[in-house]
Each structure stands twice: as structure tokens, then as C-alpha cells.
DRENFI-521973 format. One line per 8 residues: number of its first residue (from 1); their letters; for each residue x, y, z of N, C-alpha, C, O. Coordinates in steps of 0.001 Angstrom, whole numbers, always signed. Atoms other than C-alpha are relative to their C-alpha. Example, Ala and Ser with C-alpha at 12.3 -4.5 7.8 and 13.67 -1.06 7.14 Angstrom:
BEGIN
1 = as = +890 -1190 +0 +12300 -4500 +7800 +900 +1200 +0 +1936 +1181 +665; -820 -1190 -60 +13670 -1060 +7140 -770 +1090 +730 -261 +2198 +899 $
//
This chain:
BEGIN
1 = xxxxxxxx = -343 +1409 +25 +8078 +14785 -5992 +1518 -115 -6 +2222 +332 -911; -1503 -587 +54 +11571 +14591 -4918 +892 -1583 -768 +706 -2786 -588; -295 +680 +448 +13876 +13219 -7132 -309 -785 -1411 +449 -1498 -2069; +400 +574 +1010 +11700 +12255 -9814 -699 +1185 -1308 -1466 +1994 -786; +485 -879 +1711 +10564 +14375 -13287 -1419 +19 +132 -1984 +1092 -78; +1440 -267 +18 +7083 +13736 -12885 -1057 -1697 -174 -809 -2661 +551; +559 +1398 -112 +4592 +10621 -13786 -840 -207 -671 -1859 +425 -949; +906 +406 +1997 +3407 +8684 -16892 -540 -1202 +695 -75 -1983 +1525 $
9 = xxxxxxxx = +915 +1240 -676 +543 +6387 -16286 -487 -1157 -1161 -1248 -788 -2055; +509 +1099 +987 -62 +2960 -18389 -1197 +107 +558 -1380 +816 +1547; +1699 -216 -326 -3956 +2550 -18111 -381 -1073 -1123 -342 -867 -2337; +784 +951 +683 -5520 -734 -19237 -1178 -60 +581 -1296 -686 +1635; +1370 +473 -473 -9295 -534 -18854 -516 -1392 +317 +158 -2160 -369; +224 +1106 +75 -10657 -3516 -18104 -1733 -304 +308 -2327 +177 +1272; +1317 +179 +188 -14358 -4921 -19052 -857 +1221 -843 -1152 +2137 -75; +1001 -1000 +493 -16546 -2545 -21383 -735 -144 +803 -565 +636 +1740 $
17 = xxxxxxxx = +869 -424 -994 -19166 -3114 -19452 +243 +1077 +993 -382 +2128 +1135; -276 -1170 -785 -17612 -1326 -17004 +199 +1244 -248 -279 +2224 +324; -463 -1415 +563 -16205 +1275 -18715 -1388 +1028 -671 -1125 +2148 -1109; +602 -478 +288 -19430 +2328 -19682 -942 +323 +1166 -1909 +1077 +1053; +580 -348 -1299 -20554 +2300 -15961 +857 +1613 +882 +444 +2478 +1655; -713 -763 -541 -17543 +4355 -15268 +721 +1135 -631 +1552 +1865 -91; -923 -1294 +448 -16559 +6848 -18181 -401 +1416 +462 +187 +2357 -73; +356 -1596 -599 -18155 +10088 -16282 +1456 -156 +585 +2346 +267 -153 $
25 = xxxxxxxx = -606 +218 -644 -15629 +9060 -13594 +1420 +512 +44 +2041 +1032 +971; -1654 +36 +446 -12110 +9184 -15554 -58 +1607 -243 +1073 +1948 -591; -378 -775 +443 -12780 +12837 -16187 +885 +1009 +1241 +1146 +2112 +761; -1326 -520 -786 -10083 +14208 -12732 +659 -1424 +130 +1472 -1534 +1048; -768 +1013 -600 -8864 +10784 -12703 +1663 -299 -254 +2543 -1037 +188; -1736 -79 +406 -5636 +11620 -14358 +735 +909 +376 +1922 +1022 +70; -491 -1677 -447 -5129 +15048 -12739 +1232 -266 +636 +1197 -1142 +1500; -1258 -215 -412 -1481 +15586 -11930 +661 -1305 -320 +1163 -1848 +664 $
33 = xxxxxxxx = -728 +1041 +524 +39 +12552 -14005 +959 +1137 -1701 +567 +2226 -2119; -644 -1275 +534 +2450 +14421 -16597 -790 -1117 -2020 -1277 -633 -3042; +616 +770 +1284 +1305 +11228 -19552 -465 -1034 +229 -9 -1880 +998; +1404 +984 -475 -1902 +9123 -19735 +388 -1076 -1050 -129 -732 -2113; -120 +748 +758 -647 +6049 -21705 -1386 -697 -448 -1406 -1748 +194; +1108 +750 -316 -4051 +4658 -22450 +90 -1226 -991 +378 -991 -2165; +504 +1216 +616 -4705 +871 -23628 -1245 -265 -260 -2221 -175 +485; +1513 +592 -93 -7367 -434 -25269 -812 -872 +1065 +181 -1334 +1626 $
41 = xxxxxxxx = +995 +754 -996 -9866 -2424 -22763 +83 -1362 -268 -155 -2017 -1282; +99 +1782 +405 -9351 -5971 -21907 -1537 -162 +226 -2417 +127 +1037; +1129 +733 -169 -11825 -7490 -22690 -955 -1032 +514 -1604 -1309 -494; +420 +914 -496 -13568 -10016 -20899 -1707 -110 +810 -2252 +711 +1548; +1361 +4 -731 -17103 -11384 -19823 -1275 +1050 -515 -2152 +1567 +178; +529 -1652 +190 -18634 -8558 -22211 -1390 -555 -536 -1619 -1757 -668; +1096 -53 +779 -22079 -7975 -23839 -44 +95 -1075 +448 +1186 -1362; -183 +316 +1500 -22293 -8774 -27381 -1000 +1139 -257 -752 +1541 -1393 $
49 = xxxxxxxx = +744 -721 +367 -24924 -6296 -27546 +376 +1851 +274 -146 +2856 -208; -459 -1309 -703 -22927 -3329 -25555 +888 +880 -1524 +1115 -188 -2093; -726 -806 +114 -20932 -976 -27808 +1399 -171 +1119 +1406 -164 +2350; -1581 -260 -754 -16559 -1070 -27149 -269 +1215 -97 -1061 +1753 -871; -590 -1582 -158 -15583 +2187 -26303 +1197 -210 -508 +1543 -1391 -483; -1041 -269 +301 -12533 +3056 -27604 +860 +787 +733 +411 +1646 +1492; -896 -619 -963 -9723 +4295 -26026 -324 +1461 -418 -694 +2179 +511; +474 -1389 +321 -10451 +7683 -27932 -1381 +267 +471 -1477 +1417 +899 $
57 = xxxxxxxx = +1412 -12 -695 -13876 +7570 -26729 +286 +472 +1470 -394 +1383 +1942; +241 -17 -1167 -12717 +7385 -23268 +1032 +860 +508 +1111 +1088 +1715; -968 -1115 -275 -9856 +9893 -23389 -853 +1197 -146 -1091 +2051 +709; +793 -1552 +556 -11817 +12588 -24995 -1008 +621 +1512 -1408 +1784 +1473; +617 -386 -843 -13649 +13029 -21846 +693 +584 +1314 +108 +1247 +2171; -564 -575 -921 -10723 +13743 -19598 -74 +1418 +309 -785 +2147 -383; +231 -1079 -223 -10184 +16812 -17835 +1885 +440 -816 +2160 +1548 -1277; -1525 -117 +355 -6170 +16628 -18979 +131 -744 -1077 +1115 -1471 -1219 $
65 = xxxxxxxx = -151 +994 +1485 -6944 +14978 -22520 +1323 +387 -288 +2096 -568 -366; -1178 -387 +649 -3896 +16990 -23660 +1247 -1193 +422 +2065 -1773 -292; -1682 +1270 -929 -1113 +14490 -21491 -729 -1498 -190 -511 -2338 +683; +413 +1241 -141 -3116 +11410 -22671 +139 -436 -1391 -54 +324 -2340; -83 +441 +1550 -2566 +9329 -25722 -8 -1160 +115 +505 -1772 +1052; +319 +1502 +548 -3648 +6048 -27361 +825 -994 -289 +1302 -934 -1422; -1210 +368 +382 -1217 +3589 -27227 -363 -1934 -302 -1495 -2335 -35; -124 +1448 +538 -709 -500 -28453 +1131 -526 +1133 +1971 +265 +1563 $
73 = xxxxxxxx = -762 +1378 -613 +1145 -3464 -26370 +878 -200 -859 +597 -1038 -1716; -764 -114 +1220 +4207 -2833 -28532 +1811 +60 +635 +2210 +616 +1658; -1125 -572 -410 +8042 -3072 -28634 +296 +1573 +51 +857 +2312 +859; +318 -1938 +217 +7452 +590 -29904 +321 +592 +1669 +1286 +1189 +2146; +520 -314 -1091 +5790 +954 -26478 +1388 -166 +1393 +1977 +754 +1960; -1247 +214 -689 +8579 -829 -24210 +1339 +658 -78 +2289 +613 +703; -1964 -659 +172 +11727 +1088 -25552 -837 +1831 +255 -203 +2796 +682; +599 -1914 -626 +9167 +4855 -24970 -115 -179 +1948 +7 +901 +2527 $
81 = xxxxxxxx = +324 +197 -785 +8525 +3301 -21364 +1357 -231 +960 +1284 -92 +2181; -1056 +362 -80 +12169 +2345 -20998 +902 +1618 -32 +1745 +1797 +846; -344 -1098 +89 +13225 +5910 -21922 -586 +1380 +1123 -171 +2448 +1573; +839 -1183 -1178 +10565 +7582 -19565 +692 -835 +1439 +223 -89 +2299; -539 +562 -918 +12281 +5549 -16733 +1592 +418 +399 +2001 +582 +1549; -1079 -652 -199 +15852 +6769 -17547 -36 +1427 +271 +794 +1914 +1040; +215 -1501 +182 +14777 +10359 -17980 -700 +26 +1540 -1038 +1139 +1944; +272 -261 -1710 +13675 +10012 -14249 -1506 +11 +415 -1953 +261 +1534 $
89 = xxxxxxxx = +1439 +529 -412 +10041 +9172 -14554 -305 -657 +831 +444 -1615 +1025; +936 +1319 -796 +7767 +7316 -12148 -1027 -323 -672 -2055 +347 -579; +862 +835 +555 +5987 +4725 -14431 -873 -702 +759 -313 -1571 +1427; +1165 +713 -793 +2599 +3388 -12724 -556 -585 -1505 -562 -6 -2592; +408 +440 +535 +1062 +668 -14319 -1317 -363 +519 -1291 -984 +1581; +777 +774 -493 -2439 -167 -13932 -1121 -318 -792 -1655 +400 -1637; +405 +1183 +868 -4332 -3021 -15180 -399 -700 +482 -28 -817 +1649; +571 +738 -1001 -6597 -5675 -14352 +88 -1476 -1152 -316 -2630 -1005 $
97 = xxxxxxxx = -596 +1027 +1114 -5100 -7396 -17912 +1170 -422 -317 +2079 -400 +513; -1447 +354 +254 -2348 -8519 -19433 +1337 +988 -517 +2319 +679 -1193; -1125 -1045 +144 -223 -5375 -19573 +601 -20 +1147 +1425 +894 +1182; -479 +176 -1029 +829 -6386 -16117 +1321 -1452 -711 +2509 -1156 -841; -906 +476 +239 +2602 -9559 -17377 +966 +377 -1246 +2092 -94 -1401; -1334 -799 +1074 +4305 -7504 -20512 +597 +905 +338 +1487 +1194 -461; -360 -906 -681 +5179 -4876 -18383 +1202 -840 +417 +2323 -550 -2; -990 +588 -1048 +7177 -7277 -16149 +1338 -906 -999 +2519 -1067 -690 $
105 = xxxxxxxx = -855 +926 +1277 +8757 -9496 -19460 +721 +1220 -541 +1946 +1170 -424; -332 -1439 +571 +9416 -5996 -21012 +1424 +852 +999 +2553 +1106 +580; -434 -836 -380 +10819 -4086 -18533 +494 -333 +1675 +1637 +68 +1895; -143 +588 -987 +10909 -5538 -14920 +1651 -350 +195 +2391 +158 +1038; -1723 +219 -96 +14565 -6897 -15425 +772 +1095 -65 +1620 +1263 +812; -1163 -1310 +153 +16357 -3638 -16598 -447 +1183 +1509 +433 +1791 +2118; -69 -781 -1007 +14518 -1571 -13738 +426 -190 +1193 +917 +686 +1906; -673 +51 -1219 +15350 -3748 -10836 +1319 -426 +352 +1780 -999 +1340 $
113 = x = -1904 -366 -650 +19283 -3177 -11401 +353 +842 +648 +1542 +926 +956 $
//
């Protein structure tokens, strides 16, 4: 990857339901990312009767659990995401929740100087 250190992935699940259609799935889905930021699961449209998964639930099944860790919607989070960006990371965000608009409030301004 020229030019760049390697590549940390935000990861907001989105729907339990789904995630329980799709946790076989996630286990090469992180292969060759260097850190698996994982978010808890937005929630939306769910079954009151389903079981959440937990983000530990749904890491533990990777094939690269080791580069993956549990993380919160946090200034914490923004100044580690902010640091993996100077240090020459390629940050991918993906989300079908609202870690897309804190991403962009967060961080969006300082990257596209």
C-alpha cells in the first residue's frame, strides 16, 4: 500500500437481526486490515424477542480477533482515530448508523486540510 502504514477499520453493525443472519460471515471479513475498531450495533427495526449480540460476541468469531477491539462513540475514540491518521493510516469507516455523521463532526475538518 504505497505510502500508507496500513488500515484501521471503524465497523458499526447495523440491525441485530441481521447480525445474527450474518455473524458466520465476519469470520475473513477483516483479513488484511491492521485494527478492527468495532461498534456496538445500531439498532433499529429489531425483535424484542431476538437476543443483541454484542460486539464481543461478534468479534470473538473473527479469523484476526487479535487486531479487533471493542470500542464506544467517544472523544477518547476521535483523538485515537485522529492519531491513526497522522501516523499514516488509512481510516475506513463503515456504517449504516450514526458513526458516519460523528465521524464527519469529529474528524472530517482536520483531514481535509
Amino acid at each position: 500500500m504505497m505510502g500508507r502504514r496500513g488500515v484501521v477499520v471503524l465497523y458499526q453493525p447495523h440491525q441485530n437481526v441481521r447480525q445474527h443472519e450474518v455473524r458466520e460471515g465476519y469470520r475473513e471479513a477483516f483479513i488484511g486490515a491492521d485494527k478492527v475498531l468495532w461498534l456496538p450495533t445500531y439498532l433499529t427495526r429489531e425483535d424484542p424477542e431476538l437476543a443483541v449480540l454484542t460486539p464481543e460476541e461478534l468479534t470473538s468469531g473473527l479469523a484476526n480477533k487479535e487486531v479487533a477491539e471493542t470500542v464506544e462513540l467517544s472523544d477518547e475514540l476521535a483523538d485515537r482515530l485522529r492519531g491513526y491518521v497522522k501516523e499514516g493510516y488509512l481510516v475506513i469507516l463503515m456504517t449504516a448508523g450514526p458513526a458516519d455523521g460523528w465521524l464527519r463532526d469529529k474528524l472530517a475538518s482536520e483531514v481535509m486540510k
